[in-house]
N, C-alpha and C positions, 0 to 999 in steps of 0.2 A: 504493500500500500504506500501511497507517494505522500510525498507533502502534501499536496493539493488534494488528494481525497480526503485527507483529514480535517478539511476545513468543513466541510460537509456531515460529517456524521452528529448526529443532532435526533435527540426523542421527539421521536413525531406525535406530539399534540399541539401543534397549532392550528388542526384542522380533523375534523373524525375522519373516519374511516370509510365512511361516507363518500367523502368525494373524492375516493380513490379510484371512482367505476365511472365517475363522469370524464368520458372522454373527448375523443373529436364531436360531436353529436348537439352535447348541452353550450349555453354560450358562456365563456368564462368570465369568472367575478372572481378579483383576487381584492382582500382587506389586510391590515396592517398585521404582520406578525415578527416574530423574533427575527431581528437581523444578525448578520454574517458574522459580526464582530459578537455578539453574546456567544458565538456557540464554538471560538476558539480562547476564551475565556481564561477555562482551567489548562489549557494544553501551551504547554512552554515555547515552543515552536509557531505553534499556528499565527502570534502577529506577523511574522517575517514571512510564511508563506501567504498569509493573506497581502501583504503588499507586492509581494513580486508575484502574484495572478493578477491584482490589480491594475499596476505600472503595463503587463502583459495584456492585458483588455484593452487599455484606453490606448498601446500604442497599435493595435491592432485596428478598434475602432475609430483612430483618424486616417485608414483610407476608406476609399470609397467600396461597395460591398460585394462590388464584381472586380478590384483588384487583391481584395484578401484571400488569401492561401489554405487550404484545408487545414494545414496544421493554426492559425488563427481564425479561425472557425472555431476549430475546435477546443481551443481557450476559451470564446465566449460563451459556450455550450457547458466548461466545465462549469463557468460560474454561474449560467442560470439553472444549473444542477442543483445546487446549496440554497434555492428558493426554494420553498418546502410548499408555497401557496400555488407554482408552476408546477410544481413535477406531481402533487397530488390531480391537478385536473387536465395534466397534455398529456399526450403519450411523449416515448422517448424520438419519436421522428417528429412531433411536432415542435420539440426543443432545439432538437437539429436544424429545423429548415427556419425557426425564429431565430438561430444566431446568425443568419446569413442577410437579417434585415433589417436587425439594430445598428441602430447610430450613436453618433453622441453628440452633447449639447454645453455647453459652455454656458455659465451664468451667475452675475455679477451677484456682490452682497445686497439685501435689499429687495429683488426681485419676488415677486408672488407668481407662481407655478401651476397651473391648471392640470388635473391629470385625470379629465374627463377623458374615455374614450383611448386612455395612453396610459403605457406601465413604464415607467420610473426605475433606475436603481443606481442609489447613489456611489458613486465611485470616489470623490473627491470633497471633500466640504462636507457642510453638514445643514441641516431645513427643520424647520418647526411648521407642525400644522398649524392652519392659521383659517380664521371664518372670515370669508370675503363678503359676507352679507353682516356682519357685526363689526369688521376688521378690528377684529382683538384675535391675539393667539389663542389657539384651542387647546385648551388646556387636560382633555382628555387625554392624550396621546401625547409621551414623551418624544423629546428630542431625538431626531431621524438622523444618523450618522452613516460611516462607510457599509458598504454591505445593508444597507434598509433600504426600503424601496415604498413607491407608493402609486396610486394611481390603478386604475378599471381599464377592464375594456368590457364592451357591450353596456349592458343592463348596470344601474349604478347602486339596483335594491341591495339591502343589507344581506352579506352571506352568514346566515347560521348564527346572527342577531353580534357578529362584531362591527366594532367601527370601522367604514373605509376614509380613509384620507384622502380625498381628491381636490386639495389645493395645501399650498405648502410656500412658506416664506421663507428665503434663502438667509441665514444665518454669517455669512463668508460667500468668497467664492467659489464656485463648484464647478465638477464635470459628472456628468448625469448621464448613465446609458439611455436610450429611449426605443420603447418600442410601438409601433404606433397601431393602433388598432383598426386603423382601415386599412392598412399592409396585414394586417394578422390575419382580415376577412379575406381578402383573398388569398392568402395562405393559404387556409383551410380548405378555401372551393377548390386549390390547383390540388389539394393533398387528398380530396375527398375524389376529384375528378380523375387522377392518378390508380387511387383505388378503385374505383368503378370499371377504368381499362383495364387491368389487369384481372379484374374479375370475369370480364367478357372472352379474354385471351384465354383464358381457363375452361371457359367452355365449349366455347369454339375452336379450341385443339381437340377434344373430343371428336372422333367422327360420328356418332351419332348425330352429333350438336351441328354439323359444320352447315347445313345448308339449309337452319332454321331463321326465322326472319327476324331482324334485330328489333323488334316490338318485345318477342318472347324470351329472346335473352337476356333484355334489359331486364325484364321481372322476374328473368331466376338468377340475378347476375344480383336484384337490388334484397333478394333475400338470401345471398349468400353471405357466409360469416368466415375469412380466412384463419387458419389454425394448422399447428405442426404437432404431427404426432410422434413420438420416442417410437425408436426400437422395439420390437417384440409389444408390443402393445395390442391387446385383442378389442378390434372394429367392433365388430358383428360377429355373436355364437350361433353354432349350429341349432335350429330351429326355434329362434326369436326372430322378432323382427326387428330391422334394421333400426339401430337409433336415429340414422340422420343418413342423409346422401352425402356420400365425398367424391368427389371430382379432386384428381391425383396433377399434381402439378408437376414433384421432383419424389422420386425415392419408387418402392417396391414393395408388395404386400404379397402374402404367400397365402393360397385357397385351400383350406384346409376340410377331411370329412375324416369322420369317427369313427373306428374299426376296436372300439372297443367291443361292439357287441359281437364281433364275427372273431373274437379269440376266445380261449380258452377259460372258464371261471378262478382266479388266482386267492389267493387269500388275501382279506382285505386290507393286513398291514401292508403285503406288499404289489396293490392292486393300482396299477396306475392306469391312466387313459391313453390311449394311443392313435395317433392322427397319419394319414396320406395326406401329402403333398398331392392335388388334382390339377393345380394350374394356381398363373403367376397375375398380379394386376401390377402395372406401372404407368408411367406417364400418359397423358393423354388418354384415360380410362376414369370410368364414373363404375359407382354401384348402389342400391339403394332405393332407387327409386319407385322400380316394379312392388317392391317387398313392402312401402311403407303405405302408397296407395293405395294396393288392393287388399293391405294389412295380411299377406304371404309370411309363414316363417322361412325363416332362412335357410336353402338346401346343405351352404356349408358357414365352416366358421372363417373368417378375414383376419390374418395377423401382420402384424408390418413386420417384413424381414430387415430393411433401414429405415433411418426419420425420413419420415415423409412431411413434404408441403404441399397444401394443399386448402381447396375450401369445402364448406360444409352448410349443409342446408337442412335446419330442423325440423322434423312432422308436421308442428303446429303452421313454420310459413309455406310448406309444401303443399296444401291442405288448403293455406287462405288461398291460392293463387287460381286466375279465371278460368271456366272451365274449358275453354280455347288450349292455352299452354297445358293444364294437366292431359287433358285430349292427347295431345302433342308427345306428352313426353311416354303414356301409355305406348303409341303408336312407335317410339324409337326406343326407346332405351328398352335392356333385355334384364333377363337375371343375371344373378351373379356366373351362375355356371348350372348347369342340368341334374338333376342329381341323379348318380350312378350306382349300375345294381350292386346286389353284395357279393357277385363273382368278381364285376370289374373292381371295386373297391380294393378288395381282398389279392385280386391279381397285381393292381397297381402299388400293393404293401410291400408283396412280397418280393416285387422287382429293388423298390426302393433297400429292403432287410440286403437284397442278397447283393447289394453294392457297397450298402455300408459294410457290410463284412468284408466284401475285398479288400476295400479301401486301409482297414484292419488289419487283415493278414498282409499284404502286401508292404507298407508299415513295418510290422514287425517283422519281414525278412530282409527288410533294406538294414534295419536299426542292428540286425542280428547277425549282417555280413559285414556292416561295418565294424563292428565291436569284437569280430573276431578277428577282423585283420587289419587291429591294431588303433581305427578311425574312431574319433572321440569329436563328434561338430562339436565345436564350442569351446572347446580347450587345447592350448598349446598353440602348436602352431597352425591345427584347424579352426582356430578362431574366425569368428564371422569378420567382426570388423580389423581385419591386420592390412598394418601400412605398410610404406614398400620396403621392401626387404633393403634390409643394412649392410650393401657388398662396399663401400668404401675402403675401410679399413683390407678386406680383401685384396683389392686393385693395390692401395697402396704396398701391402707384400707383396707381390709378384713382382712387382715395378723394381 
C-alpha cells in the first residue's frame, strides 16, 4: 500500500449504506462531510503525502484536459477517491471519466462562491460557508480547509437531512478543483450511451440475434444487466429453471448431465455425483430463454469452465417485454442442448473415464522412465528455469 492510499482509508459513516446502490441511474446530491485533512490526522506520514498528491493535482490541473497524460489523470482520480460523498454514489468508471473534466479555479481572499449545480474541492486556501441571503457567515458548518469540498450537482434537496453548502466565502487565496455539473450530465449520457452499445454488440454477435430488427434489440438490450461470473461457478442445475438468460460475451461454460442414476448404488459416505461433459457454450452464445418463458426445466446443468463476461436478463424483465419481441425470441432462440438417452449418456461417460485413465497411465510411464534413468524435472540440472550455461571459465582453460 503506497503513501497515497493511505490518505484515503477512512470509516465510512458519513453517508449509510444506503447510497452505496445508487449509481449511474439516480441524480447525484453530494453534502458536506469529513475532509481529507481529518482523516490523515493520526497517521505521521499522511501530511507530506497529502501535499505532494496535492502540488500533483493542481500541476496537472493547469493544463488543458485533452493535453493531460493518463498517468495525471490518474492523480486526479486518486484524489476524488478519498471523497467518501463521490465514490459512495459513482461507480469507479464514472470517477474515471470525471477526472478527465475537472479544472481548476483560482480565487482571491474575499470572494463568495456559488456551488449550485458544481462540486468544489478545495486544494489551496481555505472558505467559510456563508448565507448570501442574510450575508453573515453560516455558522452551522465549520471552516472548509484543504481536502473539503463543497457544492451539488442536480437537485439541491437535502441528502439524508445533512446540511449542503452551496455558497462559500473565500477566507485567503485559493485554488479550487471544479467540476461542473452540466459537463457531469453529459458524462453520464456519453457513459450511459456507451453502455447501451455495447449491450446491443452483445446480442447481435449472437447468430440467432443477428438479423432481428433494432426496435427488438433495443428492448432486450435496455433490460439487460452486464455481470462477470468466476470460475466453476454453477448457471443453471439440471432440471430447474433457468434463473436468468446470459448472453456470453468472453470466457466458456461446460454443458453438463447426470449419470448419477445410471451407476452403481455406492455407500452414502462415499457417494458422490457424477456428471458428462455433453457440449461447450462460448462467445457469441445465449441460453435461457426457451427454459424461463415457457417455464421448461433445465435438460442439463451450465458451469463456467473460465470467468466469463457477459450480460444477463432477469425472469421478471423477460416477462415484462411486448409480446412482439417475446414472439420473437420463442421463434429463435433454442434450448440449451437436447436431452440424451441413458445409452448415449452412459456411452459419452465412459468414453470420457477411458481417456482420463490414459491420460493416467501414460503419466505414470513417462514419470517412471524418467526416474529410472536417472531424470528428476525440476532439480539439478533439469531445472525448469536454468540460465545459460557457465562455459567461460572453460574457454579461458583451453586458451
Amino acid at each position: 500500500m503506497n503513501s497515497y492510499q493511505r490518505i484515503f482509508l477512512r470509516p465510512q459513516t458519513s453517508l449509510p449504506r444506503a447510497h452505496c446502490k445508487s449509481r449511474i441511474q439516480s441524480p447525484v446530491r453530494l453534502r458536506v462531510s469529513e475532509s481529507i485533512q481529518e482523516v490523515i490526522r493520526h497517521q505521521p506520514h499522511g501530511k507530506l503525502a497529502q501535499e505532494s498528491l496535492i502540488n500533483h493535482v493542481i500541476k496537472a490541473l493547469k493544463k488543458l484536459p485533452v493535453e493531460r497524460s493518463q498517468a495525471e489523470h490518474h492523480v486526479i482520480y486518486k484524489l476524488l477517491k478519498g471523497i467518501d460523498s463521490l465514490t459512495f454514489q459513482l461507480s469507479p468508471q464514472e470517477l474515471k471519466q470525471i477526472s478527465t473534466i475537472a479544472t481548476i479555479e483560482t480565487w482571491d481572499r474575499g470572494q463568495i462562491i456559488f456551488g449550485h449545480n458544481r462540486f468544489y474541492i478545495v486544494l489551496k486556501g481555505s472558505v467559510k460557508p456563508y448565507n448570501h441571503e442574510t450575508l453573515k457567515e453560516d455558522q452551522r458548518v465549520s471552516m472548509i480547509t484543504v481536502g473539503g469540498f463543497f457544492g451539488s450537482f442536480g437537485s439541491i434537496n437535502a441528502v439524508d437531512g445533512g446540511a449542503i453548502v452551496q455558497c462559500v466565502l473565500t477566507l485567503e487565496s485559493c485554488k479550487i478543483l471544479k467540476i461542473s455539473g452540466t459537463c457531469y450530465e453529459k458524462l453520464k449520457k456519453d457513459i450511459l450511451a456507451q453502455d447501451h452499445a455495447f449491450k446491443v454488440s452483445l446480442i447481435q454477435a449472437c447468430q440467432l440475434y443477428l438479423h432481428w430488427h433494432k426496435f427488438s434489440i433495443n428492448h432486450l438490450a435496455n433490460a439487460m444487466h452486464l455481470k462477470t461470473f468466476p470460475a466453476n461457478q454453477v448457471l443453471v442445475k439440471e432440471g430447474e429453471v433457468c434463473p436468468f438468460v446470459v448472453f456470453i460475451g468472453r470466457g466458456e461454460c461446460n454443458i453438463l448431465q447426470d449419470v448419477g442414476l445410471l451407476m452403481k448404488p455406492m455407500d452414502k459416505k462415499s457417494c458422490r455425483i457424477k456428471f458428462v461433459v455433453v457440449g461447450k457454450l462460448g462467445p457469441k452464445q445465449s441460453f435461457g430463454e426457451v427454459s424461463i418463458l415457457l417455464h421448461k426445466p433445465s435438460p442439463c446443468t451450465v458451469i463456467t469452465a473460465t470467468e466469463v463476461h457477459g450480460g444477463i436478463i432477469q425472469p421478471e424483465a423477460l416477462k415484462e417485454l411486448d409480446q412482439v419481441t417475446t414472439s420473437l425470441i420463442l421463434q429463435t432462440a433454442q434450448p440449451i442442448c437436447g436431452k440424451l438417452s441413458e445409452e448415449e449418456v452412459m456411452k459419452e461417460f465412459l468414453t470420457q473415464e477411458r481417456m482420463k485413465k490414459w491420460e493416467h497411465e501414460k503419466r505414470k510411464i513417462l514419470s517412471d522412465a524418467l526416474f529410472h534413468n536417472g531424470v528428476h524435472p525440476g532439480s539439478g540440472k533439469w531445472t525448469y528455469n536454468r540460465g545459460p550455461r557457465r562455459v567461460t571459465g572453460m574457454i579461458k582453460k583451453f586458451i
